[in-house]
VEXBALO-505336 format. One record per residue: residue number from 1; residue in one letter; x, z, y of N, C-alpha, C, O in turn. Coordinates in nm, 2 decimals. Layout:
N
[NUM,'a',[X,Z,Y],[X,Z,Y],[X,Z,Y],[X,Z,Y]];
...
//
This chain:
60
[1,'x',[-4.69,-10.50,-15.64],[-4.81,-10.54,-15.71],[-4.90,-10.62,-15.61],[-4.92,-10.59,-15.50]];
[2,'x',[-4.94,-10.71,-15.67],[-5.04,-10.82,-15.61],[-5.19,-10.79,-15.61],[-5.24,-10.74,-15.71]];
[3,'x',[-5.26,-10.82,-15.49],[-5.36,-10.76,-15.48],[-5.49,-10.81,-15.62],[-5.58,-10.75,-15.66]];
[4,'x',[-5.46,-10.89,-15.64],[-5.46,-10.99,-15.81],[-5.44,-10.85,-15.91],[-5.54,-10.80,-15.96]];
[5,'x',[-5.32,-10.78,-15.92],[-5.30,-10.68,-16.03],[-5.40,-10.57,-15.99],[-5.47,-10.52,-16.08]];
[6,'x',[-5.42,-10.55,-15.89],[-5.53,-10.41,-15.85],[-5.65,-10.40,-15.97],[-5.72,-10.49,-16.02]];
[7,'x',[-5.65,-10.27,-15.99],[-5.83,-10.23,-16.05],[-5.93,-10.22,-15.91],[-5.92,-10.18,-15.80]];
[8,'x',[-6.02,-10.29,-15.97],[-6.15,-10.35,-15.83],[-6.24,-10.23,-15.82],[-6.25,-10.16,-15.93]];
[9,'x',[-6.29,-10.20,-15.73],[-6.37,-10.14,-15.72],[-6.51,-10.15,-15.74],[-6.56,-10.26,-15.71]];
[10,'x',[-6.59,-10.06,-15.78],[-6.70,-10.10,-15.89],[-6.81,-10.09,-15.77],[-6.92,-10.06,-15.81]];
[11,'x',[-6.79,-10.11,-15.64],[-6.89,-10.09,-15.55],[-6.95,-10.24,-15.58],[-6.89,-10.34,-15.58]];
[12,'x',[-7.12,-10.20,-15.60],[-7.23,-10.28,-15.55],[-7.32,-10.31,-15.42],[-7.42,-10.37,-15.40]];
[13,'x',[-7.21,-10.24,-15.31],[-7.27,-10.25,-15.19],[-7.44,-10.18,-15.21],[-7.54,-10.23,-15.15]];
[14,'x',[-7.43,-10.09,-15.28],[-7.58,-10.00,-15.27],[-7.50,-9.85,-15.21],[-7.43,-9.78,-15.29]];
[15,'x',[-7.52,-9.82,-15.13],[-7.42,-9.71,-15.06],[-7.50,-9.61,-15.03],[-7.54,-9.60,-14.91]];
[16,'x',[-7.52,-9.54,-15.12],[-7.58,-9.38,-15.13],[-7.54,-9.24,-15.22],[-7.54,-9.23,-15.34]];
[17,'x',[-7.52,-9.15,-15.15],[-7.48,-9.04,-15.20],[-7.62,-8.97,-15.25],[-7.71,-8.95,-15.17]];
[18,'x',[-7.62,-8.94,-15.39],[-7.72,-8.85,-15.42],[-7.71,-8.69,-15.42],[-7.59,-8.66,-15.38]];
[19,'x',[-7.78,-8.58,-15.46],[-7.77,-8.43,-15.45],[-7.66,-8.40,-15.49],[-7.61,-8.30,-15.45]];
[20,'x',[-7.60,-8.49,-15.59],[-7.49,-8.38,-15.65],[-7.33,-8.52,-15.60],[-7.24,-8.56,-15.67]];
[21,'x',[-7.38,-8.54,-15.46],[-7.23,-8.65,-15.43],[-7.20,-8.76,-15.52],[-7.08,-8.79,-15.53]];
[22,'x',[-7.28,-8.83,-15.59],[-7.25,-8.94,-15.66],[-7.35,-9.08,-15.62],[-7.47,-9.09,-15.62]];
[23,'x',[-7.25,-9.15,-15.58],[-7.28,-9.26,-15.53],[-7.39,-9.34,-15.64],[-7.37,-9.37,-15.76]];
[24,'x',[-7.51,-9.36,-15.57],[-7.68,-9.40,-15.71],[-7.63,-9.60,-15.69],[-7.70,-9.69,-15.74]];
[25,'x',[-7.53,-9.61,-15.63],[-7.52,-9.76,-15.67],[-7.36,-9.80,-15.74],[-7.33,-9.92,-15.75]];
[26,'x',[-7.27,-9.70,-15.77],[-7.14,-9.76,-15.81],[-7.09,-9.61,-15.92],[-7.02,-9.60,-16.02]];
[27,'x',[-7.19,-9.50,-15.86],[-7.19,-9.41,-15.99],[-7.01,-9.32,-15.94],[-6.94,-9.26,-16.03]];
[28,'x',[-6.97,-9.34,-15.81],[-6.84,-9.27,-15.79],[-6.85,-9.17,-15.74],[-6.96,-9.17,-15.69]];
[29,'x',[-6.76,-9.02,-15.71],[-6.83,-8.93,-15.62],[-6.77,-8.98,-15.47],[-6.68,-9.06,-15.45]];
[30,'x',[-6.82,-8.90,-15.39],[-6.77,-8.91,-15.27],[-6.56,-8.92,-15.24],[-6.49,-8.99,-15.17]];
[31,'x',[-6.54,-8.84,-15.30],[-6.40,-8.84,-15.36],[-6.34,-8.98,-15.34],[-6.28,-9.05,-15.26]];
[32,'x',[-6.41,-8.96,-15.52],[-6.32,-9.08,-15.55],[-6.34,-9.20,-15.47],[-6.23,-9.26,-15.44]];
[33,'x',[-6.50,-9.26,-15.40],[-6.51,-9.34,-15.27],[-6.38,-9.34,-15.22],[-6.31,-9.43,-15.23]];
[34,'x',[-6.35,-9.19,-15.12],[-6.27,-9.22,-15.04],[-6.16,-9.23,-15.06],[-6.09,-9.28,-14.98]];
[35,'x',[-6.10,-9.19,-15.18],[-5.92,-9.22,-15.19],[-5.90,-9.31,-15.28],[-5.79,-9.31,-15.33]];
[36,'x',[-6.03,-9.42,-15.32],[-6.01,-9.55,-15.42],[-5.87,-9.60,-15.36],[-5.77,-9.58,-15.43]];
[37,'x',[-5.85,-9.66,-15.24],[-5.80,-9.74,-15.22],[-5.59,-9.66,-15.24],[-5.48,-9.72,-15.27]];
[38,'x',[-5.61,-9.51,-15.21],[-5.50,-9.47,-15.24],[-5.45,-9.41,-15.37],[-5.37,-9.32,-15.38]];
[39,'x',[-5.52,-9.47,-15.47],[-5.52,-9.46,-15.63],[-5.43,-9.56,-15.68],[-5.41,-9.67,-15.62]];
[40,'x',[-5.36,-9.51,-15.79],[-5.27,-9.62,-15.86],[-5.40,-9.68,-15.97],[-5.51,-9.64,-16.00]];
[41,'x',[-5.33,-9.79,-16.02],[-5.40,-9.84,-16.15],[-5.44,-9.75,-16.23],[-5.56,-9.74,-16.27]];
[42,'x',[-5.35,-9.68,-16.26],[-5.42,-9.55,-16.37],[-5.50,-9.42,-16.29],[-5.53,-9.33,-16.36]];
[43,'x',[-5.52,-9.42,-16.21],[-5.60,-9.35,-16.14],[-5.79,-9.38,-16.16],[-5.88,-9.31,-16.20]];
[44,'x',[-5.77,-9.50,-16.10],[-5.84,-9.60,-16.08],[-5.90,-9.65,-16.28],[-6.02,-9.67,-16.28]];
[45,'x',[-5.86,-9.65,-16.35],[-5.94,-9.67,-16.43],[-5.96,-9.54,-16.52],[-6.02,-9.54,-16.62]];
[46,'x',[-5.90,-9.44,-16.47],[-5.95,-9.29,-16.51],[-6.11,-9.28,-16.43],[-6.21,-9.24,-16.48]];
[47,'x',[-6.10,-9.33,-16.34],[-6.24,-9.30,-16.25],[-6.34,-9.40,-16.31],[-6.46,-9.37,-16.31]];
[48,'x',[-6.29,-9.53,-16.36],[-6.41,-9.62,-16.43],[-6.42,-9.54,-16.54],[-6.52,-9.57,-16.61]];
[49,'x',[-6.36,-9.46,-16.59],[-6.42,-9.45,-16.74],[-6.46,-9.31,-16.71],[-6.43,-9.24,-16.81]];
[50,'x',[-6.51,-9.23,-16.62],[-6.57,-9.15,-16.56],[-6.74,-9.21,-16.47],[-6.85,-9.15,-16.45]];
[51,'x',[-6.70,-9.33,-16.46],[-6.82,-9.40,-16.38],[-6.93,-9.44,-16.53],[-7.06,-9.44,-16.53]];
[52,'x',[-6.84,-9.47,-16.62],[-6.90,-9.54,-16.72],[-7.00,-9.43,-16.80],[-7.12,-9.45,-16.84]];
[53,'x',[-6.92,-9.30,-16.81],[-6.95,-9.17,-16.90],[-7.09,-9.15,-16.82],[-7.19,-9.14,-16.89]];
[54,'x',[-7.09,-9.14,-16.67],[-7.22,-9.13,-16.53],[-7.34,-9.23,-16.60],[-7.46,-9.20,-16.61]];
[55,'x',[-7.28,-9.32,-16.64],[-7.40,-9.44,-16.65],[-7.49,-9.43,-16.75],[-7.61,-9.43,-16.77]];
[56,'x',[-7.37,-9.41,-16.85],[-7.47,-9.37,-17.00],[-7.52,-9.30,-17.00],[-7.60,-9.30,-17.09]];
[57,'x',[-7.53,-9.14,-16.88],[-7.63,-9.05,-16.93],[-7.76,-9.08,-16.81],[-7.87,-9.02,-16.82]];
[58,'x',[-7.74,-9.15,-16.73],[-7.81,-9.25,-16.67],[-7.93,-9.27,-16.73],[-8.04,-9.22,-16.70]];
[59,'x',[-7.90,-9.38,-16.83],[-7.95,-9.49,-16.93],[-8.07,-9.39,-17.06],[-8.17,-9.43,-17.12]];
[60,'x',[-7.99,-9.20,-17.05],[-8.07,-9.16,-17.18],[-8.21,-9.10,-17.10],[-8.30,-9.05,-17.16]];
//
């Protein structure tokens, strides 16, 4: 797999952990931060649609 095929990571270069370990600029926990890079594709978009579920309750 070509670095082209990879799921990107949703970092905005805003790099902060809040009270409960969730990154307040990419919405990841600390976790998933650290073992992004050793995630398969399906890993990796289990965690965006985890990031996404973070945002909408964000937004209420």
């Amino acid at each position: 797999m070509s670095a082209g095929d990879k799921v990107r990571s949703p970092c905005i270069s805003v790099c902060a952990l809040d009270e409960s370990d969730v990154c307040i600029g990419c919405q990841r926990t600390g976790d998933e931060i650290m073992y992004w890079t050793q995630m398969t594709n399906e890993e990796r978009l289990d965690v965006l649609r985890k990031v996404a579920e973070r945002e909408a309750q964000i937004a209420l």
